[in-house]
KEMI-958087 format. One record per residue: x, y, z of N, C-alpha, C, O in turn; residue in one letter. Coordinates in steps of 0.05 Angstrom, whole numbers, plus 32768, in hexadecimal, padded with zeros to 4 digits. Example, Ala and Ser with C-alpha at 12.3 -4.5 7.8 and 13.67 -1.06 7.14 Angstrom:
<recs>
REC,8108,7F8E,809C,80F6,7FA6,809C,8108,7FBE,809C,811D,7FBE,80A9,A $
REC,8101,7FD3,808E,8111,7FEB,808F,8102,8001,809D,810C,8017,80A1,S $
</recs>
This chain:
<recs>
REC,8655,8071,87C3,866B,8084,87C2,8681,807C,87D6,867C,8075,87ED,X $
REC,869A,807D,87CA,86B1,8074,87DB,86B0,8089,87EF,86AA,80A0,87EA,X $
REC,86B6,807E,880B,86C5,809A,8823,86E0,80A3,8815,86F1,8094,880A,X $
REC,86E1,80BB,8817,86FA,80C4,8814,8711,80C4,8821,8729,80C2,881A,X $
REC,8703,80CA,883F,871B,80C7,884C,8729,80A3,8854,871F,808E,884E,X $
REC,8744,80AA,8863,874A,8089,8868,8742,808E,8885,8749,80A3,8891,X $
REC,8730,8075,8892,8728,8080,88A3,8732,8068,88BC,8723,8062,88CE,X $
REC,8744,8062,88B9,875A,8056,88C6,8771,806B,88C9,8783,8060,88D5,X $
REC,8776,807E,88C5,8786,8092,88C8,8776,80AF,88DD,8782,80BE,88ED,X $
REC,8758,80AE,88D7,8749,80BA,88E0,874B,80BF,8907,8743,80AC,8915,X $
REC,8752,80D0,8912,8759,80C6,892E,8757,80EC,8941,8759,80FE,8931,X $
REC,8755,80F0,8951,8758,8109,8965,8764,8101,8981,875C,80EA,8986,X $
REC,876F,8108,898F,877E,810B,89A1,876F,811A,89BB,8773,8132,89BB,X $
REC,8762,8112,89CC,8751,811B,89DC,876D,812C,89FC,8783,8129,8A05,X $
REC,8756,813C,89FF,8768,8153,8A0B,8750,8167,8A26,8756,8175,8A3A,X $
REC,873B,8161,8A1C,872F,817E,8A2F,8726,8172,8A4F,8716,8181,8A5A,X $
REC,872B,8162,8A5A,8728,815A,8A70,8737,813E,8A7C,8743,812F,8A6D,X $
REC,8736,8138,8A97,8740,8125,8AA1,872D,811D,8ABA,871D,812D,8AC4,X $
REC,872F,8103,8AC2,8719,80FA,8AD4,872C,80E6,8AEB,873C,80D4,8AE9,X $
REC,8723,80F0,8AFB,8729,80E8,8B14,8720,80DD,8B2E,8709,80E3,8B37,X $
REC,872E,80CE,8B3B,8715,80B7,8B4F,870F,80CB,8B61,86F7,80C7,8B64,X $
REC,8715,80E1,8B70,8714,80F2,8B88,8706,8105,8B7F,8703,8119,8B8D,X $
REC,86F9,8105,8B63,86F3,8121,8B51,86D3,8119,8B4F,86C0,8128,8B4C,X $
REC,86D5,80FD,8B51,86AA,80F6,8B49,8699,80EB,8B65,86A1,80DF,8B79,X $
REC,8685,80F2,8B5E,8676,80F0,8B6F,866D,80CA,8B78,8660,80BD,8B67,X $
REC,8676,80BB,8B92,8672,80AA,8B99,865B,8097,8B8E,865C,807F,8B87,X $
REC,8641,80AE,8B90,8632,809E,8B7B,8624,80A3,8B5F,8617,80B6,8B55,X $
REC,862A,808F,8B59,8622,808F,8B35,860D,80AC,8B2C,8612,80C0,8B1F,X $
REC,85F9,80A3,8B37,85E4,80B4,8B2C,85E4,80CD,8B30,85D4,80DD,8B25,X $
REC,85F6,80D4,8B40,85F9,80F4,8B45,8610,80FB,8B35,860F,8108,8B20,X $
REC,861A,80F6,8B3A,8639,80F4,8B15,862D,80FD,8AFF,8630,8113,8AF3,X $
REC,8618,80E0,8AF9,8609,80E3,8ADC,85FB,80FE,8ADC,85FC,810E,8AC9,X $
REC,85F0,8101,8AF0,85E3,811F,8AEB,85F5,8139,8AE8,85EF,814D,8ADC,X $
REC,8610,8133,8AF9,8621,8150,8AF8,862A,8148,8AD5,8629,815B,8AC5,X $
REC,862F,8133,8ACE,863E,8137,8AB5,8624,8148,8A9C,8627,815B,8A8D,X $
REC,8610,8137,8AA2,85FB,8145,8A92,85F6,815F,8A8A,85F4,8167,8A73,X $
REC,85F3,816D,8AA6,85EF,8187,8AA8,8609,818F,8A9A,8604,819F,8A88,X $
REC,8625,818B,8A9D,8634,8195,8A96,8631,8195,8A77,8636,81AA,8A6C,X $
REC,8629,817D,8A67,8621,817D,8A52,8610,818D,8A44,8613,8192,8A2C,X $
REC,85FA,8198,8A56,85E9,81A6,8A4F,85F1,81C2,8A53,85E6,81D2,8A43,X $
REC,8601,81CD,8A65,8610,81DA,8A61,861C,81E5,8A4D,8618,81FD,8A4B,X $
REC,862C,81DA,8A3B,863F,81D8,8A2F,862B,81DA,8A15,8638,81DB,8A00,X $
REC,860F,81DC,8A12,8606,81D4,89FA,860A,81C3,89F3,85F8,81C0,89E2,X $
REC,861B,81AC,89F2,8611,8191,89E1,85FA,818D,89DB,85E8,8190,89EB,X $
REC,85F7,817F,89B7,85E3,817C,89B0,85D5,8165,89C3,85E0,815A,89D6,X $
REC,85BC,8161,89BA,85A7,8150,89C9,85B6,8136,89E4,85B7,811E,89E3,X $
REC,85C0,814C,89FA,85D2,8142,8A0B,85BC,8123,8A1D,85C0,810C,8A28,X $
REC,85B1,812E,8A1A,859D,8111,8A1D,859B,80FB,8A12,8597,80E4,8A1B,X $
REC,859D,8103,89F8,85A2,80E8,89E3,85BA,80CF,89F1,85D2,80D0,89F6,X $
REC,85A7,80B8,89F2,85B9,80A4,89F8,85B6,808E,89EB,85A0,808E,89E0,X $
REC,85C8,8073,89E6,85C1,805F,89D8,85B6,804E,89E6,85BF,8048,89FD,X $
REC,85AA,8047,89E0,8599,8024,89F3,859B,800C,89EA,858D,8007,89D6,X $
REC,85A8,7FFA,89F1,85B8,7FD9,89E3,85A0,7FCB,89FA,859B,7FD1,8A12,X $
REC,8592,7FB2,89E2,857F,7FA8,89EC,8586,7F90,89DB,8593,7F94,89C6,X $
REC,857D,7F71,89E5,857E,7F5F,89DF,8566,7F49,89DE,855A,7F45,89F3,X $
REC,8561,7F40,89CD,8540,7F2F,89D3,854A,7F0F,89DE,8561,7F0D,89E8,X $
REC,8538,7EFA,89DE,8541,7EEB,89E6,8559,7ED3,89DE,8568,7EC4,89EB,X $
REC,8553,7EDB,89C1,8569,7ECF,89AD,8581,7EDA,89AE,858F,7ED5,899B,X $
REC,858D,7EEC,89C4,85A6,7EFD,89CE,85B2,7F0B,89B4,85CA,7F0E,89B3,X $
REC,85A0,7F14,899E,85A5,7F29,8985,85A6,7F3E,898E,858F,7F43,8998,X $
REC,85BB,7F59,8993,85B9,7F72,899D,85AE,7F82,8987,85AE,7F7F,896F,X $
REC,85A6,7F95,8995,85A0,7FAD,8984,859D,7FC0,8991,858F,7FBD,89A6,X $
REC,85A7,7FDB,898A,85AE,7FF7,8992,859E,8010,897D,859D,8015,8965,X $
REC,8592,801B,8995,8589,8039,8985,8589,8053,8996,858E,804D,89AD,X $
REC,8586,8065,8993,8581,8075,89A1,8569,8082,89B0,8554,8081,89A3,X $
REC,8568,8090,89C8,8556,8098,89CF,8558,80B1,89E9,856F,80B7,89F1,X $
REC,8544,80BD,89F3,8548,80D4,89FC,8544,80C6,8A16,8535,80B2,8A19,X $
REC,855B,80D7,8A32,8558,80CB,8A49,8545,80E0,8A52,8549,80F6,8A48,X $
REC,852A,80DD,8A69,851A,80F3,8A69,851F,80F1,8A85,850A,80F4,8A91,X $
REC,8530,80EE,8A93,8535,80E8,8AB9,853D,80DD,8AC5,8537,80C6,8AC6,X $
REC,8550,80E7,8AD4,8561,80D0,8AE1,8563,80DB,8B03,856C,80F0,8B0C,X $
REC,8557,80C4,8B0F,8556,80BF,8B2A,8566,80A9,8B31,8577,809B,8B27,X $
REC,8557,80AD,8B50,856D,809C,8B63,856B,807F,8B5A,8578,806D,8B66,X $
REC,855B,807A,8B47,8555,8059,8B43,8563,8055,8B2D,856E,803F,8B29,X $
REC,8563,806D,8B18,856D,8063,8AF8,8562,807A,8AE3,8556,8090,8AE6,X $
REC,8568,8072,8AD7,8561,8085,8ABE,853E,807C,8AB3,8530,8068,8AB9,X $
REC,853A,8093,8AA3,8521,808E,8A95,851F,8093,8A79,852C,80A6,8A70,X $
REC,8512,8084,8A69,8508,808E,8A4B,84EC,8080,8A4B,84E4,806D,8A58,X $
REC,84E2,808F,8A38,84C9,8081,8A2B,84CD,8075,8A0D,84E3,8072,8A01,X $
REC,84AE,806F,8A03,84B2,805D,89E7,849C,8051,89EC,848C,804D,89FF,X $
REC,84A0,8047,89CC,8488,802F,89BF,8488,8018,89CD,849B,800C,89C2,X $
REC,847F,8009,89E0,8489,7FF5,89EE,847F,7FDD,89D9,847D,7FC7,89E2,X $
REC,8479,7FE0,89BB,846D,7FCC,89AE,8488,7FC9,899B,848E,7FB6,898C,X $
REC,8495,7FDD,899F,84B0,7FE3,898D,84C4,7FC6,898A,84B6,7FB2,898B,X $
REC,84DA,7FC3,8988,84E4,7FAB,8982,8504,7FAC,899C,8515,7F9A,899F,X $
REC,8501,7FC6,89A8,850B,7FC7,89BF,84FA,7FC2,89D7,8507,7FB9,89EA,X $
REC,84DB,7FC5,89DD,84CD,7FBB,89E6,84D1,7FA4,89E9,84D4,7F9E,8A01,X $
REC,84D3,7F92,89D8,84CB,7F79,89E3,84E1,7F68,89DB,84DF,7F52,89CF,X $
REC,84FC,7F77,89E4,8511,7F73,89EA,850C,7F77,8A05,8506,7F61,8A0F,X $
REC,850B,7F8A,8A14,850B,7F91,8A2D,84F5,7F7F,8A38,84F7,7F79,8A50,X $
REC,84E4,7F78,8A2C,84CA,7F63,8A39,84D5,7F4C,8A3A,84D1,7F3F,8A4E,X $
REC,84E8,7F40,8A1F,84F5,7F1D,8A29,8512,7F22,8A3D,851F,7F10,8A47,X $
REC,8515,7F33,8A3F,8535,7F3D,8A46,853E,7F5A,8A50,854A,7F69,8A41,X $
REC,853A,7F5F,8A63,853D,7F78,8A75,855A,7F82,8A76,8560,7F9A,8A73,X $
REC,8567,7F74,8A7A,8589,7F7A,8A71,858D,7F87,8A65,8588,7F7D,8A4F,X $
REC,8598,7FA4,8A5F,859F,7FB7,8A4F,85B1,7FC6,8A56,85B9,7FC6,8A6D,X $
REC,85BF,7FD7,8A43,85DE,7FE8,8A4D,85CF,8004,8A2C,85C6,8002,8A15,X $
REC,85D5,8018,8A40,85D3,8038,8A36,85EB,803B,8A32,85FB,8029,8A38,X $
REC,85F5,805A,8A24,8606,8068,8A1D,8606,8084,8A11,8605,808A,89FA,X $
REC,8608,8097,8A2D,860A,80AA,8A20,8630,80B2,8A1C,8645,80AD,8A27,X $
REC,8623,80C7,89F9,8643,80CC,89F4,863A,80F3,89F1,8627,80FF,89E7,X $
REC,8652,80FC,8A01,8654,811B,89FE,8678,8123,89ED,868E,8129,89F6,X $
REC,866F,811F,89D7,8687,811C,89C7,869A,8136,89C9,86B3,8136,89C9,X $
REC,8689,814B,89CA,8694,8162,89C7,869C,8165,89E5,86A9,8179,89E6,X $
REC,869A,815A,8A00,869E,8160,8A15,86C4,8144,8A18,86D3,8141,8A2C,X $
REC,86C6,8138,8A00,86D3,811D,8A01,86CB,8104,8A19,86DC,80F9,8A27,X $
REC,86B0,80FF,8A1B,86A7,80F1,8A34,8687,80DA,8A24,867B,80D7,8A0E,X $
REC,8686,80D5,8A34,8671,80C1,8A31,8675,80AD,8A50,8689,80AC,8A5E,X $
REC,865D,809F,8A55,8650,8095,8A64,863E,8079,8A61,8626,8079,8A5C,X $
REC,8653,805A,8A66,863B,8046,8A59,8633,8040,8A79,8642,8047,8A8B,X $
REC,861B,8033,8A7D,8602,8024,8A88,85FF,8016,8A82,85F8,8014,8A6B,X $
REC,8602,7FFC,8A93,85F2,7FE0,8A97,85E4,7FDF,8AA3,85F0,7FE6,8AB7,X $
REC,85C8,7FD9,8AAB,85B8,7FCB,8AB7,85A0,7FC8,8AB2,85A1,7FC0,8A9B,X $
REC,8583,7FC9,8ABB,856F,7FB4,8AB1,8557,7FCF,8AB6,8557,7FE1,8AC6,X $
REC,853E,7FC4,8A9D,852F,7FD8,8A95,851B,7FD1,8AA9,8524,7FC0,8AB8,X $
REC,8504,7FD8,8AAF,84E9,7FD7,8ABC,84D9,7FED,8AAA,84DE,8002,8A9D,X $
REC,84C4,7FE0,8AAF,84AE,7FF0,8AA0,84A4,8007,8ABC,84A8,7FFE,8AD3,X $
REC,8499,8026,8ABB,8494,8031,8AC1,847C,8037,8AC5,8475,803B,8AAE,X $
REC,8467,803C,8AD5,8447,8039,8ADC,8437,804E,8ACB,843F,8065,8AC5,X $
REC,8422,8042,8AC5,840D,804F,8AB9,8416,8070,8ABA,841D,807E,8AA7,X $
REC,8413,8078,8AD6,840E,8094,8ADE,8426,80A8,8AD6,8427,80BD,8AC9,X $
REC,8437,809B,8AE0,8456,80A3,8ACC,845A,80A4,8AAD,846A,80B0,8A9F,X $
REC,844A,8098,8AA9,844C,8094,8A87,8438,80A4,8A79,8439,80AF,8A63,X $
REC,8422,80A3,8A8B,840B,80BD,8A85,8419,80DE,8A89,8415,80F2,8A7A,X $
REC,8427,80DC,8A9E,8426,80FA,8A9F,843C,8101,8A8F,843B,8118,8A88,X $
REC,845B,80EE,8A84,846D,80F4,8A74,845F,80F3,8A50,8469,8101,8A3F,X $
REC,844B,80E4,8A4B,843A,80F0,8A38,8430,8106,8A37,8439,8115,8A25,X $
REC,8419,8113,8A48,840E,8129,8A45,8423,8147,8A43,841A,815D,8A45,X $
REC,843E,8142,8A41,844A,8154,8A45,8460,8156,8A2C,8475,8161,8A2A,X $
REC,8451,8148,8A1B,8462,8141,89FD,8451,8158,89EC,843B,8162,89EC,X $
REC,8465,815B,89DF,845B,8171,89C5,843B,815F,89B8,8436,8147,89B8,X $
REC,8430,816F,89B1,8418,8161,89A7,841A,8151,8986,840C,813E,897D,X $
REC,8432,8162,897B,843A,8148,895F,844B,8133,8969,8457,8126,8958,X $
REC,844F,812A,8987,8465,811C,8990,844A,8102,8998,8448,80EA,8992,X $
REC,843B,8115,89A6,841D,80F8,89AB,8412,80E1,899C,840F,80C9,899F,X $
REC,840B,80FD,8986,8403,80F8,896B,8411,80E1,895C,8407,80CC,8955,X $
REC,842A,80E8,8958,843E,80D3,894F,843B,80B6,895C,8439,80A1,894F,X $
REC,843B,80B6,8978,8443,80A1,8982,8421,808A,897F,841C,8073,8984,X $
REC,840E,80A4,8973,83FA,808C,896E,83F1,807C,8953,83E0,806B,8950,X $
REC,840B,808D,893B,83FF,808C,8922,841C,8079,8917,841C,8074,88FF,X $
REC,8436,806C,892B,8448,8061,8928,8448,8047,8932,8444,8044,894A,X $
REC,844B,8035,8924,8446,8018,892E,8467,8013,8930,8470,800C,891A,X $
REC,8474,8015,8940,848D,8024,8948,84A0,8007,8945,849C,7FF7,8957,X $
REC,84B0,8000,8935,84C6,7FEC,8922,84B9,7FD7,890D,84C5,7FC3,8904,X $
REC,84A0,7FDF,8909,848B,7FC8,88FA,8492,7FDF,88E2,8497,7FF7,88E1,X $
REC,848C,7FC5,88CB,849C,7FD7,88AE,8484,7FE6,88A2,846C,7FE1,88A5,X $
REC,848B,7FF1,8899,8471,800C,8883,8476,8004,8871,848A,800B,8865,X $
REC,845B,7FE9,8862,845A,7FDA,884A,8457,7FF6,8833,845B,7FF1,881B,X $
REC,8450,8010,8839,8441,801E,8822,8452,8041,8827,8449,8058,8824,X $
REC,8469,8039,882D,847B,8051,8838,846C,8062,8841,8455,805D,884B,X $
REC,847C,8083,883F,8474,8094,8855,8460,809D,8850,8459,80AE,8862,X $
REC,8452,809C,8841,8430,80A3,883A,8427,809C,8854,8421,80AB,8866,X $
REC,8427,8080,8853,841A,8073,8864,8416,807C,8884,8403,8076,8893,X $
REC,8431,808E,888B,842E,8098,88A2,8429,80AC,88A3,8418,80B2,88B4,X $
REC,842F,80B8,8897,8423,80D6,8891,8405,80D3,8893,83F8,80E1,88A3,X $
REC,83FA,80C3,8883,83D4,80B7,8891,83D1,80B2,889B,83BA,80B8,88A0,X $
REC,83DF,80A1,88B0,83D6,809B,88CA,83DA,80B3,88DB,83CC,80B7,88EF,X $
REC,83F0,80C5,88D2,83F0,80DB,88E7,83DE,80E6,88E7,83D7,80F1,88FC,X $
REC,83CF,80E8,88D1,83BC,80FE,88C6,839E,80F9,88D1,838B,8107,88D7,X $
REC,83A3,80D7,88D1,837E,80C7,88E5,8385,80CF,88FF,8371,80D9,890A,X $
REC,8396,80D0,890B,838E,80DA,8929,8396,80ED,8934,8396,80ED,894D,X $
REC,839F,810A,891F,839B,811E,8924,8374,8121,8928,8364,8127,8939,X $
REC,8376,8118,890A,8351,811C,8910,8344,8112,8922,832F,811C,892B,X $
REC,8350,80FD,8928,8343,80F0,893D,833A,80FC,895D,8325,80FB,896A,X $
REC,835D,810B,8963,834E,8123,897A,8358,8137,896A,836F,813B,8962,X $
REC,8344,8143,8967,8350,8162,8958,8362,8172,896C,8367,8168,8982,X $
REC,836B,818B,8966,837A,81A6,896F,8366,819F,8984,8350,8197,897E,X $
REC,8372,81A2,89AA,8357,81AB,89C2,835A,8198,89CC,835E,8199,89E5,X $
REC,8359,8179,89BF,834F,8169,89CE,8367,8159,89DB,837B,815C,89CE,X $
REC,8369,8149,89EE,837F,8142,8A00,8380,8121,89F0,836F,810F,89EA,X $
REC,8395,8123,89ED,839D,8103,89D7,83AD,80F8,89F9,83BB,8103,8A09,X $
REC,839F,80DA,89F7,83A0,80CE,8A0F,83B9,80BC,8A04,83B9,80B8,89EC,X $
REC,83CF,80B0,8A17,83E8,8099,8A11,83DC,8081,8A0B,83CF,8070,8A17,X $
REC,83E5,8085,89F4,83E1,8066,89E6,83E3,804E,89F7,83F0,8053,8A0C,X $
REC,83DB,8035,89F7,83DC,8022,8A0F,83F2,8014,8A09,83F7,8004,8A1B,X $
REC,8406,8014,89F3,8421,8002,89EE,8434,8022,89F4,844C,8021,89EF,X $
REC,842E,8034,89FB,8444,8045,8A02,8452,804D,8A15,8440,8057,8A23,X $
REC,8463,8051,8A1E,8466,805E,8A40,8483,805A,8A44,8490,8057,8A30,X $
REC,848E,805B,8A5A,84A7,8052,8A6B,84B7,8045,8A6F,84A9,8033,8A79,X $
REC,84CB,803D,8A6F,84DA,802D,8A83,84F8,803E,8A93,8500,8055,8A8F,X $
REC,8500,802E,8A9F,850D,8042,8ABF,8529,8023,8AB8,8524,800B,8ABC,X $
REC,853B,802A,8AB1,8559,8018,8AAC,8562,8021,8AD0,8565,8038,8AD9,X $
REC,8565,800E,8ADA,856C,800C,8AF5,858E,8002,8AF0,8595,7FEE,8AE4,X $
REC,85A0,8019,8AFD,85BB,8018,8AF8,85CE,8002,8B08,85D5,8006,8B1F,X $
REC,85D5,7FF0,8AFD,85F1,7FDA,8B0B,860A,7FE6,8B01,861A,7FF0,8B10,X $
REC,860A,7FE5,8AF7,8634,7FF9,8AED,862D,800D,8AE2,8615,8011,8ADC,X $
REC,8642,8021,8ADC,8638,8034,8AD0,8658,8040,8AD3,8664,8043,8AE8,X $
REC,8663,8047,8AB8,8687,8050,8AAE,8688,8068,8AA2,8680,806D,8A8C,X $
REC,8696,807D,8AB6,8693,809E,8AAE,86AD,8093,8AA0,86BD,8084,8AAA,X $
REC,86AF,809C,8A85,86C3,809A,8A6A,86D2,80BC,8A67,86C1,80CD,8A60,X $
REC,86E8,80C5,8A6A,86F2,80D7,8A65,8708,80DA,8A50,871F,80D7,8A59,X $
REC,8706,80E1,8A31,871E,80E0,8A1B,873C,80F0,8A2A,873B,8108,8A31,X $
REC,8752,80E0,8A2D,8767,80EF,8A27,877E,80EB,8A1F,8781,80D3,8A21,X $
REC,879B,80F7,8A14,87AB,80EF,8A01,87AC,80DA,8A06,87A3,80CE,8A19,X $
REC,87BC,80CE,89E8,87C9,80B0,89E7,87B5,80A6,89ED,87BC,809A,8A01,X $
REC,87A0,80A2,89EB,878C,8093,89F1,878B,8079,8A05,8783,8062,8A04,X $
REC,879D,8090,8A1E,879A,8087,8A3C,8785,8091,8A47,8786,8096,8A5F,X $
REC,8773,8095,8A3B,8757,809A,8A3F,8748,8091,8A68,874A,807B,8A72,X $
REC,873E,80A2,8A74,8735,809C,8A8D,8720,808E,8A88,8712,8092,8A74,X $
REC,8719,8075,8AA1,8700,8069,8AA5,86FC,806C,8AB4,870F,807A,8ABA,X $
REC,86EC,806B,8ACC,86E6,805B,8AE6,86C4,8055,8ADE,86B3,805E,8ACF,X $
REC,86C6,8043,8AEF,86A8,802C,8AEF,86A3,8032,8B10,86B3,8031,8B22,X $
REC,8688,8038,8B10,8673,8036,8B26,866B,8013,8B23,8666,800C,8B0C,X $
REC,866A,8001,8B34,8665,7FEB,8B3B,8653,7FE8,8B50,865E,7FE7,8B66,X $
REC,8635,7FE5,8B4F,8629,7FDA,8B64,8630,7FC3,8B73,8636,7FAE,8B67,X $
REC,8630,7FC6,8B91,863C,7FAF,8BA2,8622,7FB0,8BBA,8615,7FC3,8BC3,X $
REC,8624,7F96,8BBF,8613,7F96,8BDB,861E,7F9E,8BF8,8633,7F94,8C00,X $
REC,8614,7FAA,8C01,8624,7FB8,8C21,8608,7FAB,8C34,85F1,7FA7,8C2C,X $
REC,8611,7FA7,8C4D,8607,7FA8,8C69,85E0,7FA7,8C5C,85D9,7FBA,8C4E,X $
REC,85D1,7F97,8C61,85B5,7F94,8C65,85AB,7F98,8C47,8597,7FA7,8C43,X $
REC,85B6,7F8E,8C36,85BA,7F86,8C1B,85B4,7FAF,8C12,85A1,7FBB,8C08,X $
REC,85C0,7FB3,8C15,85C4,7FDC,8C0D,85C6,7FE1,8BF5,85C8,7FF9,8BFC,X $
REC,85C8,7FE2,8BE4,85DA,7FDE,8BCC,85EE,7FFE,8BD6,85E6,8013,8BE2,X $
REC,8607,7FF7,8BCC,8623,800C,8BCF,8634,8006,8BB4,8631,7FF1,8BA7,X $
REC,8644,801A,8BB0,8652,8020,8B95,866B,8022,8B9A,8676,8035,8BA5,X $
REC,867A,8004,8B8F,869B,8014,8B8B,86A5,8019,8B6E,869D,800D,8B5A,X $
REC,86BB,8030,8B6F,86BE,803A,8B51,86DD,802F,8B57,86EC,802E,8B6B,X $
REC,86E0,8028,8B40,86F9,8025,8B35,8702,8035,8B19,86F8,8048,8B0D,X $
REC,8715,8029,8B14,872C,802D,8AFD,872A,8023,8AED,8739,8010,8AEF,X $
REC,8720,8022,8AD9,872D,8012,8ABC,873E,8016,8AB0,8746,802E,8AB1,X $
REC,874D,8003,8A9F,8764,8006,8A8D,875F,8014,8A77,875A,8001,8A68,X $
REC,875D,8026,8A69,8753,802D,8A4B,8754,801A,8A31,874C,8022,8A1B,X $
</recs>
């Protein structure tokens, strides 16, 4: 089916805020959290939702989305299939850049820097705290490997390890599942406004005095 609209004509004019160097917080990670909350605020849908750009060794990107579950002084967090095909992206190639977008706020937020896997115990206890069809799933999904026999096929596998621990019983983290913690090097609070003189500034990690790591923000051009 043709689009109807022309979507080179397609365009909005951004208007509900402005961003300023004296207005954000010095460092990155405390920003990221005021903008969030403000997001969450605001109701935006799944304000967590962010994209994750991963590259294997053959430098082929690929982007999907995923839920950020925490962000500390080190970096952000998500979990996943670590057998997935972002997995072992992140296993030849740690290099990665996020993106959250709060469209309805006219803002978004990209991230560069590098994944680490997250320990057993961390990954145990952000499991046990998943909905129980969320467990279930992650044991009955061979997570970017193709389903030769469509969705039957998962639907039975969901269905073997339901039975497997019934209703009661504590479904333990799969051993390809768990964490990783994206440890932040730049990081660009994006603000829409007219004329699409749009605000940037970039957080830049820099080395200070007894190798410290310190942040200068700048300006970008739109």
């Amino acid at each position: 089916m043709a689009v109807a609209a022309d979507l080179a004509a397609l365009r909005e004019d951004y208007r509900r805020g402005r961003l300023d160097e004296g207005a954000v917080d010095p460092d990155p990670i405390v920003q990221l959290r005021v903008w969030l909350g403000e997001a969450i605020n605001a109701l935006v849908p799944e304000p967590t939702a962010m994209v994750l750009a991963t590259a294997g060794a053959d430098g082929r990107p690929t982007t999907r989305t995923v839920l950020c579950k925490g962000i500390e002084e080190r970096g952000l967090r998500f979990f996943t299939n670590r057998s997935s095909r972002k997995g072992g992206h992140l296993a030849a190639n740690p290099a990665c850049a996020v993106t959250f977008l709060w469209k309805e706020l006219e803002r978004q937020v990209g991230i560069t820097g590098r994944a680490s896997t997250l320990g057993d115990a961390e990954s145990d206890a952000y499991f046990a705290s998943r909905p129980r069809g969320s467990q279930v799933g992650a044991w009955a999904s061979a997570q970017s490997e193709v389903v030769a026999d469509g969705r039957g096929a998962l639907e039975e596998a969901f269905a073997e390890v339901e039975a497997r621990w019934p209703e009661g019983e504590v479904i333990p983290r799969p051993p390809w599942w768990g964490g990783y913690l994206v440890e932040v090097d730049e990081l660009e609070l994006w603000q829409g406004r007219p004329n699409r003189l749009h605000d940037r500034l970039r957080y830049r990690r820099v080395a200070s005095a007894g190798d410290v790591s310190d942040w200068v923000v700048e300006r970008l051009s739109p």
